[in-house]
Structures are given as C-alpha cells and as structure tokens.
PyMOL Python script that loads the backbone (N, CA, C, O; Angstrom):
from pymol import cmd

cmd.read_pdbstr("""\
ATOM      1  N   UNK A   1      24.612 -59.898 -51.400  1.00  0.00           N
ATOM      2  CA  UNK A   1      23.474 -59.160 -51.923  1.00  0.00           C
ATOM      3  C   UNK A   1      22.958 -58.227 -50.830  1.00  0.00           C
ATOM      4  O   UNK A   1      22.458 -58.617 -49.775  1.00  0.00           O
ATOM      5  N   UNK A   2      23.126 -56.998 -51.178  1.00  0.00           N
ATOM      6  CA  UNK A   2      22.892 -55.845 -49.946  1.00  0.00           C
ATOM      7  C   UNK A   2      21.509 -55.932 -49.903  1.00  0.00           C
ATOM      8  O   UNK A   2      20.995 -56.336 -50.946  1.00  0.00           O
ATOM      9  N   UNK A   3      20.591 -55.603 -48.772  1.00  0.00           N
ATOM     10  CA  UNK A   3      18.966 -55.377 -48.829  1.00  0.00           C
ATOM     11  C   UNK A   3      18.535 -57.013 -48.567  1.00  0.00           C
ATOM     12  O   UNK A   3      17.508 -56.725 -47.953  1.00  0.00           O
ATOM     13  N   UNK A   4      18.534 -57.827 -48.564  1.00  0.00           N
ATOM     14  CA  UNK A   4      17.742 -59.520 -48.056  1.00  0.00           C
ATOM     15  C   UNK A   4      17.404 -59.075 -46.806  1.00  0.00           C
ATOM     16  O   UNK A   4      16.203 -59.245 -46.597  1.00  0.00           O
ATOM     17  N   UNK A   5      18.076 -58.500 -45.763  1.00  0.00           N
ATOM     18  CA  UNK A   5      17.931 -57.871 -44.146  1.00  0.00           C
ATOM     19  C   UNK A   5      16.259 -57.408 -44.370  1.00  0.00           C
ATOM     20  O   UNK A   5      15.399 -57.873 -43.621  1.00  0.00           O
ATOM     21  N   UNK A   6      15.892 -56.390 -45.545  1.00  0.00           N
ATOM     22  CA  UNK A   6      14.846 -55.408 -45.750  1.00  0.00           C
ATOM     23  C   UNK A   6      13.705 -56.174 -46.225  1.00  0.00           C
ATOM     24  O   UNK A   6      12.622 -56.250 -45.645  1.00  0.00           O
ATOM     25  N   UNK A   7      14.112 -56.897 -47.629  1.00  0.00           N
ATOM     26  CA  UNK A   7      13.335 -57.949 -48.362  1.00  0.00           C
ATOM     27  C   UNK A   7      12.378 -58.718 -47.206  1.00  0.00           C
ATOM     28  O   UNK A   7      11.153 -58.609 -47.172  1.00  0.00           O
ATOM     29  N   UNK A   8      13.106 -59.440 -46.358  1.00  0.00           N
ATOM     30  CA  UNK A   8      12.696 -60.645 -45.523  1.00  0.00           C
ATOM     31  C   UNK A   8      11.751 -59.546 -44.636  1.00  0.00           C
ATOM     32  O   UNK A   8      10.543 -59.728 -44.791  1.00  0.00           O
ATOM     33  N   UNK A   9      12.083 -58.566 -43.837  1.00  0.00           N
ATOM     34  CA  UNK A   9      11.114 -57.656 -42.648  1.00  0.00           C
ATOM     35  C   UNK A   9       9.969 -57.412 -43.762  1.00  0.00           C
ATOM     36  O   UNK A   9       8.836 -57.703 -43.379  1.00  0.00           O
ATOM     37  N   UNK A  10      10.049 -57.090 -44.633  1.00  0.00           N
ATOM     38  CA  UNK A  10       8.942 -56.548 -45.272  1.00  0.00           C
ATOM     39  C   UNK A  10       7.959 -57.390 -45.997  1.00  0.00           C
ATOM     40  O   UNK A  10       6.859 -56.971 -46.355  1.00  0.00           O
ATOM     41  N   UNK A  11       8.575 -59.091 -46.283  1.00  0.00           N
ATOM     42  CA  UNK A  11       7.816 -60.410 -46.445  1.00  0.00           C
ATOM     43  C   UNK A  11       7.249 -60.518 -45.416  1.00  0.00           C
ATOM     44  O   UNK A  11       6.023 -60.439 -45.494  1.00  0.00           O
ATOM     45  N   UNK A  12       7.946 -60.773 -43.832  1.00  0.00           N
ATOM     46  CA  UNK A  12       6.874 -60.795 -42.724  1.00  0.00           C
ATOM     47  C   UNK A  12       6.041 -60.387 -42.680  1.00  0.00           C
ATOM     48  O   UNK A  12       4.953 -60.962 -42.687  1.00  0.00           O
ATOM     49  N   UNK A  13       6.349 -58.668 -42.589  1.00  0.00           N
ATOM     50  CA  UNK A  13       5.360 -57.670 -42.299  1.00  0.00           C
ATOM     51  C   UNK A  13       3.854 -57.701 -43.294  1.00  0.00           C
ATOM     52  O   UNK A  13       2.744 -57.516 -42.795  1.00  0.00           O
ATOM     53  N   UNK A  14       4.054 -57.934 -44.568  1.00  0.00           N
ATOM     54  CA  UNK A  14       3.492 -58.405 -45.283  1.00  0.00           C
ATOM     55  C   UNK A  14       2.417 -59.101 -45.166  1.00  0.00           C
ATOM     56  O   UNK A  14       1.226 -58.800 -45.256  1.00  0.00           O
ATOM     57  N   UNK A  15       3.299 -60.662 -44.825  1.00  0.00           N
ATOM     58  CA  UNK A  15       1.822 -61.905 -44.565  1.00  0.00           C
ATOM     59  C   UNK A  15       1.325 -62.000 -43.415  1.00  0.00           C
ATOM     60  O   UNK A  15       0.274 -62.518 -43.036  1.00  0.00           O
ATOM     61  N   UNK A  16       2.071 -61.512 -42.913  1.00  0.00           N
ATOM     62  CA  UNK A  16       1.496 -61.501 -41.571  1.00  0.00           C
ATOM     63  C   UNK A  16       0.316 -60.004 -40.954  1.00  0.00           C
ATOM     64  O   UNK A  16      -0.630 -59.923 -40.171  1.00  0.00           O
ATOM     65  N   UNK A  17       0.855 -59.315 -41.589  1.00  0.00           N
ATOM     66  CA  UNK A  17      -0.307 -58.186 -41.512  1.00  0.00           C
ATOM     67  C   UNK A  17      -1.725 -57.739 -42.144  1.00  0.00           C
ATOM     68  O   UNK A  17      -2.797 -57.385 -41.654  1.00  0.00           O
ATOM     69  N   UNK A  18      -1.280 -57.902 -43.342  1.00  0.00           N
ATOM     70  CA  UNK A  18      -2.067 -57.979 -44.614  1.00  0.00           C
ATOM     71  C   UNK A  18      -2.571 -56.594 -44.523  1.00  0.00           C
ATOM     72  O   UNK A  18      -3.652 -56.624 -43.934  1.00  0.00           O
ATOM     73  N   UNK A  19      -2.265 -55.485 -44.832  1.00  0.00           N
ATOM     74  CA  UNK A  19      -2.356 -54.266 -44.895  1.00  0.00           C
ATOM     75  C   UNK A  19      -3.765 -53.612 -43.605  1.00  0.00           C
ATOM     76  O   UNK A  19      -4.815 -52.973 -43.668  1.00  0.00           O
ATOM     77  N   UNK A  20      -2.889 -54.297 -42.526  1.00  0.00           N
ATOM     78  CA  UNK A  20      -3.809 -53.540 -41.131  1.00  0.00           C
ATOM     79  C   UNK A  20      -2.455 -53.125 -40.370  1.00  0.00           C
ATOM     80  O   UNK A  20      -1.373 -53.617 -40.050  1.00  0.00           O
ATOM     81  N   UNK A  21      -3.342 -51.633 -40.251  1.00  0.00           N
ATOM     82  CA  UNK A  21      -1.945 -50.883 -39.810  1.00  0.00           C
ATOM     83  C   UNK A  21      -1.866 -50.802 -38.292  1.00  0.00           C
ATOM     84  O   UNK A  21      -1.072 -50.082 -37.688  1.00  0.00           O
ATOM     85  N   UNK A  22      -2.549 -51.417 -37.867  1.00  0.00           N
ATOM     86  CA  UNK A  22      -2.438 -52.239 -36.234  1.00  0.00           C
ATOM     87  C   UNK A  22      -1.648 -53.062 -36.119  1.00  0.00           C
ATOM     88  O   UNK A  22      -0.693 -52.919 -35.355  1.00  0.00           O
ATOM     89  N   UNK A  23      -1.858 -54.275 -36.934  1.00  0.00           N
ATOM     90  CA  UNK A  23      -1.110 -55.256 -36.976  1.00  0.00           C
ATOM     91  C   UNK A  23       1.032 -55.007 -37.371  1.00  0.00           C
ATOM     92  O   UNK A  23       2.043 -55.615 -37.020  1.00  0.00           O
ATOM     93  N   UNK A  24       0.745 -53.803 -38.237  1.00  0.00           N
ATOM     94  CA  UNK A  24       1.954 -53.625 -38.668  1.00  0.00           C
ATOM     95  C   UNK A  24       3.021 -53.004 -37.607  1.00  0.00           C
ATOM     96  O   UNK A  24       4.215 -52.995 -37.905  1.00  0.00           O
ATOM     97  N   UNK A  25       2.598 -52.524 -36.452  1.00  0.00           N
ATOM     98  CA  UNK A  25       2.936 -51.823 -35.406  1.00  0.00           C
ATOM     99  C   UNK A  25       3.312 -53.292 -34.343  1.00  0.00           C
ATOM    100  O   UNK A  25       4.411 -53.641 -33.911  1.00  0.00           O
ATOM    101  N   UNK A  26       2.303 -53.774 -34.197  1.00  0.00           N
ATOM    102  CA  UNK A  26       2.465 -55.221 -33.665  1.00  0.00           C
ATOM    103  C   UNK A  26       3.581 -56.009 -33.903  1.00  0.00           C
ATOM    104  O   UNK A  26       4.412 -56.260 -33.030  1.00  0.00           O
ATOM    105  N   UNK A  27       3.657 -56.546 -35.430  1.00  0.00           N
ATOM    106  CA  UNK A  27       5.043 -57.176 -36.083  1.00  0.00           C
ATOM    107  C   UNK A  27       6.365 -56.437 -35.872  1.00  0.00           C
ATOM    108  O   UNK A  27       7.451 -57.012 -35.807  1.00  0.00           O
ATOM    109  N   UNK A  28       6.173 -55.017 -35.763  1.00  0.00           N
ATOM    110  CA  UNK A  28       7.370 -54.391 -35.761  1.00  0.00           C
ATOM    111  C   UNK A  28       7.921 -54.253 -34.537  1.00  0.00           C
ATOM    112  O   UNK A  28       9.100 -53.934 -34.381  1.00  0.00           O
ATOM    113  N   UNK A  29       6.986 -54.516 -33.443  1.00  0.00           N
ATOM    114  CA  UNK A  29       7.421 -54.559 -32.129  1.00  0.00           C
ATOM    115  C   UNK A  29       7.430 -55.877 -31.388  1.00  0.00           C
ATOM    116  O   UNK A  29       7.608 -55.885 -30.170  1.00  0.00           O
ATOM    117  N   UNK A  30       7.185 -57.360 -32.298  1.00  0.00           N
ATOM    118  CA  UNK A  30       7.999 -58.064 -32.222  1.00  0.00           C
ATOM    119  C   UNK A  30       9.186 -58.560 -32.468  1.00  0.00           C
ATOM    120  O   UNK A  30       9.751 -59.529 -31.961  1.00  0.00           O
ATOM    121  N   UNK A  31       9.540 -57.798 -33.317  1.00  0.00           N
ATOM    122  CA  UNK A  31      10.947 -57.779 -34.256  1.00  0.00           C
ATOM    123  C   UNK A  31      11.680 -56.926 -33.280  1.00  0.00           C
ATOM    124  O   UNK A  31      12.900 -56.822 -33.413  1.00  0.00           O
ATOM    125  N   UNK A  32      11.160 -56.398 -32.457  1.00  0.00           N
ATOM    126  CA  UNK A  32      12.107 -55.139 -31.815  1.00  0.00           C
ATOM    127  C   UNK A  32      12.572 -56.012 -30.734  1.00  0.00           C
ATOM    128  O   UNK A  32      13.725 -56.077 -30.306  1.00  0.00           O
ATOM    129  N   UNK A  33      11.213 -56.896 -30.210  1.00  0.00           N
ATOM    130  CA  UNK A  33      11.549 -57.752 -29.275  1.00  0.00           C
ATOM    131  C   UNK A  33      12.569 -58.911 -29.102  1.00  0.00           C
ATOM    132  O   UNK A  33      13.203 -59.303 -28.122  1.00  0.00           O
ATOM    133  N   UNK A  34      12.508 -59.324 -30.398  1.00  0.00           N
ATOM    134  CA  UNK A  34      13.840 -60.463 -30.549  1.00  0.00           C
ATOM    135  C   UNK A  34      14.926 -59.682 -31.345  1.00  0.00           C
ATOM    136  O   UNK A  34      15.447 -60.332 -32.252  1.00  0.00           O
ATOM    137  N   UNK A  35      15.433 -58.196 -31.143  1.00  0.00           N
ATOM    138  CA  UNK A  35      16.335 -57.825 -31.117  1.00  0.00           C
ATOM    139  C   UNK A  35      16.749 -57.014 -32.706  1.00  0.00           C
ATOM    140  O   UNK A  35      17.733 -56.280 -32.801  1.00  0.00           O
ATOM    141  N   UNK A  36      16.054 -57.230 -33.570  1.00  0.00           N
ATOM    142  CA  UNK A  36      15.793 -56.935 -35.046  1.00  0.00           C
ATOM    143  C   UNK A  36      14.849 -55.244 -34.800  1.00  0.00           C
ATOM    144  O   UNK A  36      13.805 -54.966 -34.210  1.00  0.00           O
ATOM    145  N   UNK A  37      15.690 -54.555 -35.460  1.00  0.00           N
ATOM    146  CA  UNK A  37      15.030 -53.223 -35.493  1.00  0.00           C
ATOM    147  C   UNK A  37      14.523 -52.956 -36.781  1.00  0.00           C
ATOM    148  O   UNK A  37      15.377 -52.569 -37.579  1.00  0.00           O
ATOM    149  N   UNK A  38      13.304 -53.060 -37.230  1.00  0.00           N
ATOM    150  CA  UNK A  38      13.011 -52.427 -38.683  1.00  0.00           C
ATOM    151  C   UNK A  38      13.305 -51.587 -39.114  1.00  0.00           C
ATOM    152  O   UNK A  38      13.781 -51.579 -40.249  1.00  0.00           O
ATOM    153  N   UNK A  39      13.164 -50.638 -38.470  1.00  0.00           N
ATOM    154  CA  UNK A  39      13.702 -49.620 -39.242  1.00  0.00           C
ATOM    155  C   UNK A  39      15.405 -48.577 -39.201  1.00  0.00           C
ATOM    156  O   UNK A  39      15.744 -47.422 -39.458  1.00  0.00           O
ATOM    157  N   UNK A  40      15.939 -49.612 -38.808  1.00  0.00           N
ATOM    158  CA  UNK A  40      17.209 -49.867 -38.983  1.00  0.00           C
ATOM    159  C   UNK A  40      17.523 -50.187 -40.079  1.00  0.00           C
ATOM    160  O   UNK A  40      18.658 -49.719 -40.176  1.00  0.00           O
ATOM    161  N   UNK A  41      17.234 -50.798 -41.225  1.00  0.00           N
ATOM    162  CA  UNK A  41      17.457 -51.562 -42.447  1.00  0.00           C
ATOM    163  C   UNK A  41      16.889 -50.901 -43.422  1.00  0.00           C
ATOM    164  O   UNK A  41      15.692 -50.625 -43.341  1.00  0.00           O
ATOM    165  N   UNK A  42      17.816 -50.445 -44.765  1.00  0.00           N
ATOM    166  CA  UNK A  42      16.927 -50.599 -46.078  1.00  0.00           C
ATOM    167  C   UNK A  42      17.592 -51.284 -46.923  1.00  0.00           C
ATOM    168  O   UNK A  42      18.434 -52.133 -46.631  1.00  0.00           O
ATOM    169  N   UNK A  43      17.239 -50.943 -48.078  1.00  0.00           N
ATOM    170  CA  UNK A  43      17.977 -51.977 -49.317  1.00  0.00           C
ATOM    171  C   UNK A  43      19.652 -51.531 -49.635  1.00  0.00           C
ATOM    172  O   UNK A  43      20.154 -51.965 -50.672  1.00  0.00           O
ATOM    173  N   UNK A  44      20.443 -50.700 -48.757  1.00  0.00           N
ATOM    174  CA  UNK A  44      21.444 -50.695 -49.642  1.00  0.00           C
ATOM    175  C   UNK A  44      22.308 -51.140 -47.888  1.00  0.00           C
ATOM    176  O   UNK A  44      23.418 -50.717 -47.562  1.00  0.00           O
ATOM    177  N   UNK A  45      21.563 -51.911 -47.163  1.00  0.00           N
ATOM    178  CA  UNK A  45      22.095 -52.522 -45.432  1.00  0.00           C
ATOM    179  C   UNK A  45      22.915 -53.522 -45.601  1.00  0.00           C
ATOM    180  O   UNK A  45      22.691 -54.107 -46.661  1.00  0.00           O
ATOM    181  N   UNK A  46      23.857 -54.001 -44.930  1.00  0.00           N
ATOM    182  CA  UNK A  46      24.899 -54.673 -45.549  1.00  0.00           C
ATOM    183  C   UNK A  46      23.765 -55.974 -44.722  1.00  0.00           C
ATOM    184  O   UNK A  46      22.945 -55.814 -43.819  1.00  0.00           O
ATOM    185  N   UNK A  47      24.268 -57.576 -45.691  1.00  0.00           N
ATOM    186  CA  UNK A  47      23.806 -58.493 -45.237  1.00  0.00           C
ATOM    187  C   UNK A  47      24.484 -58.866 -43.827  1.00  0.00           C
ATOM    188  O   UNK A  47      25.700 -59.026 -43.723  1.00  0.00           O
ATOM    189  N   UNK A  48      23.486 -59.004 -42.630  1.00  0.00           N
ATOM    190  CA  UNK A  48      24.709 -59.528 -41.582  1.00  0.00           C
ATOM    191  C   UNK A  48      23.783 -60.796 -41.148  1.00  0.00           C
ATOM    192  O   UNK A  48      22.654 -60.738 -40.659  1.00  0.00           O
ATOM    193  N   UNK A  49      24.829 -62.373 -41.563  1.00  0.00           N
ATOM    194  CA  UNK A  49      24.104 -63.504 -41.357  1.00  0.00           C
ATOM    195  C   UNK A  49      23.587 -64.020 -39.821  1.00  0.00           C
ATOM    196  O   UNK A  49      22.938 -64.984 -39.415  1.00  0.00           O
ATOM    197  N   UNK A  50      24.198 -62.912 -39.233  1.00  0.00           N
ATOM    198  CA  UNK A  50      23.533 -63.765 -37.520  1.00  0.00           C
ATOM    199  C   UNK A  50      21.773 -62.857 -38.085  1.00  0.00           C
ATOM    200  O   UNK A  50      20.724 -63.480 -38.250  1.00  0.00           O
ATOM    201  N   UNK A  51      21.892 -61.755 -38.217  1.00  0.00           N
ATOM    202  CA  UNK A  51      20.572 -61.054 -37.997  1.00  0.00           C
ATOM    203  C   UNK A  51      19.495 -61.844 -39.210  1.00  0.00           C
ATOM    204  O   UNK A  51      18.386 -62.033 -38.711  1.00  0.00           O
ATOM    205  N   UNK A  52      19.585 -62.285 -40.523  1.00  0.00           N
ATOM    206  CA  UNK A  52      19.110 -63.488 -41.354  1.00  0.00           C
ATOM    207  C   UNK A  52      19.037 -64.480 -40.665  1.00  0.00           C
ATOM    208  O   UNK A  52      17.843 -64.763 -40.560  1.00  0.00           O
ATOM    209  N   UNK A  53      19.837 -65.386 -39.967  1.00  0.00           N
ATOM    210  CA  UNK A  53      19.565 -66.039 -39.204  1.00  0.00           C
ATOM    211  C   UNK A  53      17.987 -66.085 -38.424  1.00  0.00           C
ATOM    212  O   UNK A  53      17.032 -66.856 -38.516  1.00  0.00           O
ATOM    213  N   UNK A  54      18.248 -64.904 -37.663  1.00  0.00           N
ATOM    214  CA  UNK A  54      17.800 -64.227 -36.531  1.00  0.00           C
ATOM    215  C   UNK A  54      15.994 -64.291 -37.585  1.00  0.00           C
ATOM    216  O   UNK A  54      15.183 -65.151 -37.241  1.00  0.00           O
ATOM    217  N   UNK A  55      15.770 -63.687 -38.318  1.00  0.00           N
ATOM    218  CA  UNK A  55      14.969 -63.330 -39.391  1.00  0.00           C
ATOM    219  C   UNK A  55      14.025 -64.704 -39.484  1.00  0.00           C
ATOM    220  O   UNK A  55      12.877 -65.013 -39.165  1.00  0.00           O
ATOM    221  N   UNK A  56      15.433 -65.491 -40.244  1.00  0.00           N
ATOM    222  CA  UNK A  56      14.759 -66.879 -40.178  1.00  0.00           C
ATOM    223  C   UNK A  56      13.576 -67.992 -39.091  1.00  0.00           C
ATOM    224  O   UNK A  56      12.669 -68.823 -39.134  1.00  0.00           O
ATOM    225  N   UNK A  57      14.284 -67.360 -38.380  1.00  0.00           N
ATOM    226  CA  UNK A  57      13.851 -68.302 -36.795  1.00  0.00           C
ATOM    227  C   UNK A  57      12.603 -67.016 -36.760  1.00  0.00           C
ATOM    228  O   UNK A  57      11.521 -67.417 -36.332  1.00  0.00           O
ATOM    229  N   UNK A  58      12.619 -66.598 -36.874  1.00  0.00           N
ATOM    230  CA  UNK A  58      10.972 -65.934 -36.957  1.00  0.00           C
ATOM    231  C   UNK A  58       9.945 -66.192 -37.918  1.00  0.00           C
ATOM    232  O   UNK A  58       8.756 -66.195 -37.598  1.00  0.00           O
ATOM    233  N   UNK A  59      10.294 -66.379 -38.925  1.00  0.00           N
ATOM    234  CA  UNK A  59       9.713 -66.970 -39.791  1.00  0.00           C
ATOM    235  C   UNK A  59       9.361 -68.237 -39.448  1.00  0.00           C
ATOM    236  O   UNK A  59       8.186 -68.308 -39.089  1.00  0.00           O
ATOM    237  N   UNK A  60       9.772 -68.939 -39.437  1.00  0.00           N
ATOM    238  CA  UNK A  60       9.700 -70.345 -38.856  1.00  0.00           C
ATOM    239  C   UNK A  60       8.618 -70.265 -37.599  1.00  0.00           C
ATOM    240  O   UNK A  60       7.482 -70.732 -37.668  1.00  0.00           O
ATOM    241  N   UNK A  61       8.949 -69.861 -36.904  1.00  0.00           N
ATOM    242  CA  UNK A  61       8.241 -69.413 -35.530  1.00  0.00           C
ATOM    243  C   UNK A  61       6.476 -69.128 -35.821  1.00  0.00           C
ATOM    244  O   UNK A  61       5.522 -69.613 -35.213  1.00  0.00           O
ATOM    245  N   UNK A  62       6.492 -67.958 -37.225  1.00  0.00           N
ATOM    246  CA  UNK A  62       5.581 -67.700 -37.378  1.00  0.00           C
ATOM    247  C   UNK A  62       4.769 -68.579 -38.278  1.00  0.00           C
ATOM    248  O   UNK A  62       3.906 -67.975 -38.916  1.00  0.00           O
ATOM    249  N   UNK A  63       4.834 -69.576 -38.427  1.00  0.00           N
ATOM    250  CA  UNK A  63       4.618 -70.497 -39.423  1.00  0.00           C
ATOM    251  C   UNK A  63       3.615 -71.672 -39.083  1.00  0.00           C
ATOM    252  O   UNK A  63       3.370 -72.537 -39.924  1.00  0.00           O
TER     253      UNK A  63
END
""", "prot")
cmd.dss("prot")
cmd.show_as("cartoon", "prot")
cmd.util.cbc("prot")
cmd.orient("prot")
C-alpha cells in the first residue's frame, strides 16, 4: 500500500501538534532528527519497512 510512510507523519504531526504551527516545525525537525524527512514522502512513496519501522518507534516514544 503506497502512502502509510505519509499517513503515519501526518497522524504524528497531527496529535501531537494540534494545529500550532510552532509545534509543527518542531515535530518535523524531530523526524529530521531520527533520520525521517517529511517532506520527502507523499501518498504515491513507495512503502519502505525499515523507515515504518523507524515511524513506529516514534510513536511509541511519543506515547
């Protein structure tokens, strides 16, 4: 399923921000930090399971 890469950054970005566009700059430059580029990805990005992985363990993290 192409796009889950996009789905999942944009669930983070999401709950974790809640439409403050401070915060959204923040999330995105933690994602940059553990190696995940946002805006690298949209919905037609091929799934690559280390970077889901990768996704995951942030989630978790942020939890």
């Amino acid at each position: 399923m192409a796009g889950k890469i996009k789905q999942m950054i944009d669930a983070i970005i999401t709950q974790r921000a809640k439409d403050n566009a401070m915060l959204v700059g923040v999330i995105k430059t933690k994602l940059l930090l553990k190696g995940i580029d946002p805006n690298k990805f949209n919905a037609q990005s091929v799934d690559d399971p280390a970077i889901i992985a990768k996704l995951e363990a942030v989630i978790k993290e942020l939890k």
